[in-house]
C-alpha positions in Angstrom: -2.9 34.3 -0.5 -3.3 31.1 -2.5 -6.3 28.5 -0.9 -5.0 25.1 -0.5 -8.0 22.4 0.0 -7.4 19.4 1.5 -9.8 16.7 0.0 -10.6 14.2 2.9 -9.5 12.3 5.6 -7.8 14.6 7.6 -10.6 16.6 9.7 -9.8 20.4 11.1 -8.0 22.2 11.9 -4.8 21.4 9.2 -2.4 22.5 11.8 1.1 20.9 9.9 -0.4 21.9 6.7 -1.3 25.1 8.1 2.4 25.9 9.9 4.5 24.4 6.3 2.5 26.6 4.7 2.3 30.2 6.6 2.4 33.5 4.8 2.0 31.6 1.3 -1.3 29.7 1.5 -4.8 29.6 3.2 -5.4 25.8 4.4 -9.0 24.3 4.4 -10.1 20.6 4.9 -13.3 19.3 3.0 -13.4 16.2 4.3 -15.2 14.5 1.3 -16.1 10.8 1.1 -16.7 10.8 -2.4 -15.4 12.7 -6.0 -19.4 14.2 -6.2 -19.0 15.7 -2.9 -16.0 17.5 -4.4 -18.0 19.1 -6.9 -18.8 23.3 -6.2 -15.9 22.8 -3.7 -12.6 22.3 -5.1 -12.8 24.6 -8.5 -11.2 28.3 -7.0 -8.1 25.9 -5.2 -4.9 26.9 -6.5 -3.9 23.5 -5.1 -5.3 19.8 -3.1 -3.4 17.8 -1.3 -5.4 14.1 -1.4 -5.6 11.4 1.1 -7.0 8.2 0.6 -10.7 8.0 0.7 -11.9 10.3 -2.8 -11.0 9.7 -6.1 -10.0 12.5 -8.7 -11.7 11.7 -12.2 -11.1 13.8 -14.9 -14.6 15.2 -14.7 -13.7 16.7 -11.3 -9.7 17.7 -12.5 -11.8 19.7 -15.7 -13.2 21.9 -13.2 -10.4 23.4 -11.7 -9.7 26.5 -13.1 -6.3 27.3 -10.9 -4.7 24.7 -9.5 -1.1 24.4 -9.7 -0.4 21.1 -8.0 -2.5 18.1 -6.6 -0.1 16.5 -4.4 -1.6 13.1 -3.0 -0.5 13.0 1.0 0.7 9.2 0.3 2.6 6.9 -1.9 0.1 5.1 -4.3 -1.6 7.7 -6.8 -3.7 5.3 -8.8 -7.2 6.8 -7.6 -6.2 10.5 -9.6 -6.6 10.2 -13.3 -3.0 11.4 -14.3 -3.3 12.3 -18.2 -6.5 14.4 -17.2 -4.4 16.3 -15.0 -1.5 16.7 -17.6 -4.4 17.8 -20.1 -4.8 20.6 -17.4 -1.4 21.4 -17.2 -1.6 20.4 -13.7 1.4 18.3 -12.2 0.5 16.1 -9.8 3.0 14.9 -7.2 3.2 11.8 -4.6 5.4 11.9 -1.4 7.4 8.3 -2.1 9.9 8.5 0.7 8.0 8.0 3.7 7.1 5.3 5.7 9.5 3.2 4.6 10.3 1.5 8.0 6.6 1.6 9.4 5.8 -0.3 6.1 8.5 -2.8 6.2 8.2 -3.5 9.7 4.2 -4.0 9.0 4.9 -6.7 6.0 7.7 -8.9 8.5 5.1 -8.4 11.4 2.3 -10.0 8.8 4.5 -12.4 7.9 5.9 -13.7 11.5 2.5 -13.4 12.7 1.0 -15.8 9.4 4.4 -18.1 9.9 4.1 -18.6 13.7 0.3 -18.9 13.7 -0.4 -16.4 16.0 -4.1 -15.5 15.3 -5.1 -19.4 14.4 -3.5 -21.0 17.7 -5.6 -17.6 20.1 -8.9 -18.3 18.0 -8.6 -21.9 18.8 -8.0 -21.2 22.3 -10.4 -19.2 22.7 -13.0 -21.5 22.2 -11.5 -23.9 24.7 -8.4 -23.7 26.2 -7.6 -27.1 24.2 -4.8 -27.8 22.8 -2.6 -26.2 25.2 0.7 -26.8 22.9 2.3 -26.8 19.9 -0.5 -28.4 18.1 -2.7 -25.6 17.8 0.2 -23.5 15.8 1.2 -26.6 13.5 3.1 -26.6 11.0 5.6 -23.8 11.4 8.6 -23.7 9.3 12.1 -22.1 10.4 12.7 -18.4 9.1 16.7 -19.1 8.8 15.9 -22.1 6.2 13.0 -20.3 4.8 13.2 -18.2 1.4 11.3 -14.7 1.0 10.4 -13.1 -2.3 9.8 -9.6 -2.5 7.7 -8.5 -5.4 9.2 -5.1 -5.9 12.6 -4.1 -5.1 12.2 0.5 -4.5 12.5 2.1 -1.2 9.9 -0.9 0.7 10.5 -3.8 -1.2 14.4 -3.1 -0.2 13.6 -2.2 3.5 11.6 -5.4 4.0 14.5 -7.5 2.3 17.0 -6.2 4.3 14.7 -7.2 7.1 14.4 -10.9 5.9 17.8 -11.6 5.6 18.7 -9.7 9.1 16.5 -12.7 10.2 18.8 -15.0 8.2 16.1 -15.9 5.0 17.6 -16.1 1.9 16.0 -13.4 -0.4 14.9 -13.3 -3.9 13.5 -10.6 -5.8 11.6 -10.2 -8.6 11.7 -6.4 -10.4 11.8 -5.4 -13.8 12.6 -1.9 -13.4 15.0 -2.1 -11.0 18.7 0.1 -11.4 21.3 -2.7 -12.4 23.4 -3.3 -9.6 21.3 -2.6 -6.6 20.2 -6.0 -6.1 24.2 -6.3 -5.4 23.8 -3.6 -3.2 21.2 -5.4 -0.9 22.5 -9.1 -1.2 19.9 -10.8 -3.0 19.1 -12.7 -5.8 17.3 -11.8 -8.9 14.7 -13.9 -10.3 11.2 -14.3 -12.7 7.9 -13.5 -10.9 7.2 -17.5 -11.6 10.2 -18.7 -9.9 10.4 -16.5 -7.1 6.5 -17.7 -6.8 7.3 -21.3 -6.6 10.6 -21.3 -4.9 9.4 -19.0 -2.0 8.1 -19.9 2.0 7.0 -16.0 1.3 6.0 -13.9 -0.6 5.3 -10.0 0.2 4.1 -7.6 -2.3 5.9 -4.2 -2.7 4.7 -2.4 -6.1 2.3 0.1 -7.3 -0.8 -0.6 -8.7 -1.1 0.2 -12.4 -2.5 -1.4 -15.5 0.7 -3.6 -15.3 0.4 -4.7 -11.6 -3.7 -5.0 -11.2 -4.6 -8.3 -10.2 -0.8 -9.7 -10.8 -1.9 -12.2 -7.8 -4.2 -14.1 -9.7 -5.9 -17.7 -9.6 -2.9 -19.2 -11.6 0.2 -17.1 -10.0 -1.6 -18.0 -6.3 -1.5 -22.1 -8.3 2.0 -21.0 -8.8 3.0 -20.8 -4.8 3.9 -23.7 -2.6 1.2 -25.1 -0.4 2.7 -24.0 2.8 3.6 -20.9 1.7 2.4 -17.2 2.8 1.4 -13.9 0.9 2.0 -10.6 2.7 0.1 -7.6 1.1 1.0 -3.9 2.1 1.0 -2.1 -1.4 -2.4 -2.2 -2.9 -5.7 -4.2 -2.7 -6.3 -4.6 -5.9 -2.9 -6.3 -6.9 -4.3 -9.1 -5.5 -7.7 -11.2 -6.9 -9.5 -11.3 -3.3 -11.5 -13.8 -4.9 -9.1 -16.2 -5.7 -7.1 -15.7 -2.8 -10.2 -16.3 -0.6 -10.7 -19.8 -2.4 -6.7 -20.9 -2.4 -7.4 -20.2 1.5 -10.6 -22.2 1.8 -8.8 -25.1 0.1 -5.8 -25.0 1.7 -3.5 -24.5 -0.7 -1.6 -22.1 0.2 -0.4 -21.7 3.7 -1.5 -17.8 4.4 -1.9 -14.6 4.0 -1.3 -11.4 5.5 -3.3 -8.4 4.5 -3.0 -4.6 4.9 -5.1 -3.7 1.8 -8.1 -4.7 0.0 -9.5 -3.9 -3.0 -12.4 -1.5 -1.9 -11.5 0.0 1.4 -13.6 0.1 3.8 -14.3 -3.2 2.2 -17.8 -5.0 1.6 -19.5 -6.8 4.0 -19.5 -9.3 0.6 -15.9 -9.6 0.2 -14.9 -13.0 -0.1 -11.6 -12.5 2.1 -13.9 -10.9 4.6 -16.6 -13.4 4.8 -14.1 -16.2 4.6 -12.3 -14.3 8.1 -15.7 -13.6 9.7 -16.1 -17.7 9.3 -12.9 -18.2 11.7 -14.9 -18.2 14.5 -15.6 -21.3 13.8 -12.8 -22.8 11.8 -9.8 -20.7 12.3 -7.7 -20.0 8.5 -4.5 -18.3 8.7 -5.7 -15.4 7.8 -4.5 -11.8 9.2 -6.2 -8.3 8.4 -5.2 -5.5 9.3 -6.9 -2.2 8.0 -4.1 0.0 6.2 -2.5 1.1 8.8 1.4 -0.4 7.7 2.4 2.9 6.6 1.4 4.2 10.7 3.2 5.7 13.4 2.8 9.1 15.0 6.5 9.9 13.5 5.4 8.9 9.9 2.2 10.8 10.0 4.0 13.7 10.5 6.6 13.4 8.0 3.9 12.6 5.5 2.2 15.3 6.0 5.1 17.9 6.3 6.5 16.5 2.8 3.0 16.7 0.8 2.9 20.5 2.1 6.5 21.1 1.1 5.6 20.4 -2.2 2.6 22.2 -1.9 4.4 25.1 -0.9 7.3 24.7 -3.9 4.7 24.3 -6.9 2.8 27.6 -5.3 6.2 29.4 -5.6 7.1 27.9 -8.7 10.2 26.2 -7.0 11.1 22.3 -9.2 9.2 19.7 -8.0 10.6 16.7 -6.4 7.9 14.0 -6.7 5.8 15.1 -9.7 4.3 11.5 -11.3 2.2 12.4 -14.4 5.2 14.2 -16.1 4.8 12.3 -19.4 1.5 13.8 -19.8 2.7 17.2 -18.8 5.1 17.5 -21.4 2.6 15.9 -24.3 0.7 19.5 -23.4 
């Protein structure tokens, strides 16, 4: 029987992991917080399937003498140092292709929530009650003549267009790597990162983060928005410069944001996005957290879960892979 470790996050027993993976593999969950907890844990495994809350560096990858597979129970993979792993021989695999609605829905929730003011006009109220009327949400403009630019056109970015424009926004798009043709597909228009940035009411982030996409949102792309307008943020923290953003906020000049994701998660008690929300007791900003939980539901849980096993399950056979992400390193081997 193989031994399959799961990293962290998920606590005992693995009862999907366990059921996906019956007859083939023993399942075991570490629950680690940290890579140096992994150390004297993880070298027998023949595979790990990551969460969210350890990193792999390759001084922890170099110790695995077995593995076959880390497959990271998610979509981002940024925190497991790929050419380490290809170094190993090891393939390491994502699962891309779930969550797509829960994610969508969460960036058009954080969106309609920034746009209709729902957080600023309850923390106003409840101080006092006062203004009982439009007031305390204004300015709100309309969705149908507003414009939304999606940052990221793959399985998200296109799920939370088609969203925008089944509220009647006109969407543009801004994607380098995207298939010709499937903007077509999805009825919207193709555009620069700068224009879509100054030509948009909103502006939600759909993309990995990689040396490419790290701190994209800076101070002069947030200079680069319109004053009214909003940024939506389910993809990762650290596309964003919290710092900046924070400031914009403070200033006024942009018109909100919507986060799922932050840089360092749990964050600090010194972020400024956190102390700048802690501070709306006082003077509400239109600023909505929520703690990475877009990608949520009991459904989608599941299905990640079941998928990250499944591949498990295929590398331990030595079945193709469907999801493997580091294969450039792999074949430099």
């Amino acid at each position: 029987m193989f031994q399959v470790l799961v990293t962290d996050y998920l606590p005992p027993p693995p009862t999907i992991e366990a059921r996906q993976l019956a007859g083939l593999a023993e399942v075991e969950c570490l629950l680690c917080q940290s890579a140096d907890e992994l150390v004297g844990k993880v070298e027998a495994a023949d595979a790990l399937i990551v969460f969210h809350e350890v990193t792999l560096p390759g001084r922890i990858i170099d110790r695995l003498t077995r593995c076959r597979a880390i497959v990271r129970c998610g979509t981002g993979y940024d925190q497991i140092d790929l050419p380490a792993a290809g170094r190993r021989g090891i393939p390491v695999c994502n699962v891309p292709d779930y969550g797509v609605d829960e994610v969508a829905d969460h960036a058009i929730a954080l969106a309609l929530a920034c746009n209709r003011k729902l957080l600023v006009a309850e923390r106003r109220l409840h101080r006092s009650l006062s203004p009982w009327n439009y007031h305390a949400a204004e300015p709100v403009f309309r969705l149908s003549e507003a414009t939304m630019g999606i940052i990221g056109l793959g399985r998200i970015g296109t799920a939370t267009a088609l969203r925008a424009k089944g509220l009647r926004m006109r969407v543009l798009a801004c994607d380098p790597y995207l298939r010709p043709g499937l903007d077509k597909a999805v009825g919207v228009t193709m555009v620069g990162l700068d224009q879509l940035l100054a030509e948009s009411d909103i502006v939600s982030l759909h993309v990995p983060l990689t040396q490419e996409t790290r701190r994209m949102i800076d101070r002069a792309a947030l200079g680069k928005m319109r004053s009214h307008a909003i940024l939506v943020n389910t993809a990762r923290g650290a596309v964003v410069d919290d710092g900046a953003l924070a400031t914009v906020l403070r200033e006024g000049r942009i018109g909100g944001a919507g986060l799922d994701v932050l840089p360092v998660e749990p964050p600090l008690e010194t972020d400024p996005l956190i102390v700048l929300w802690r501070e709306q007791a006082e003077r509400p900003v239109n600023l909505v957290l929520t703690p990475h939980v877009g990608f949520y539901s009991e459904s989608g849980l599941v299905e990640m879960r079941v998928k990250a096993a499944d591949e498990v399950a295929r590398a331990l056979s030595g079945q193709p892979l469907r999801h493997c992400v580091n294969s450039e390193y792999l074949l430099k081997q």
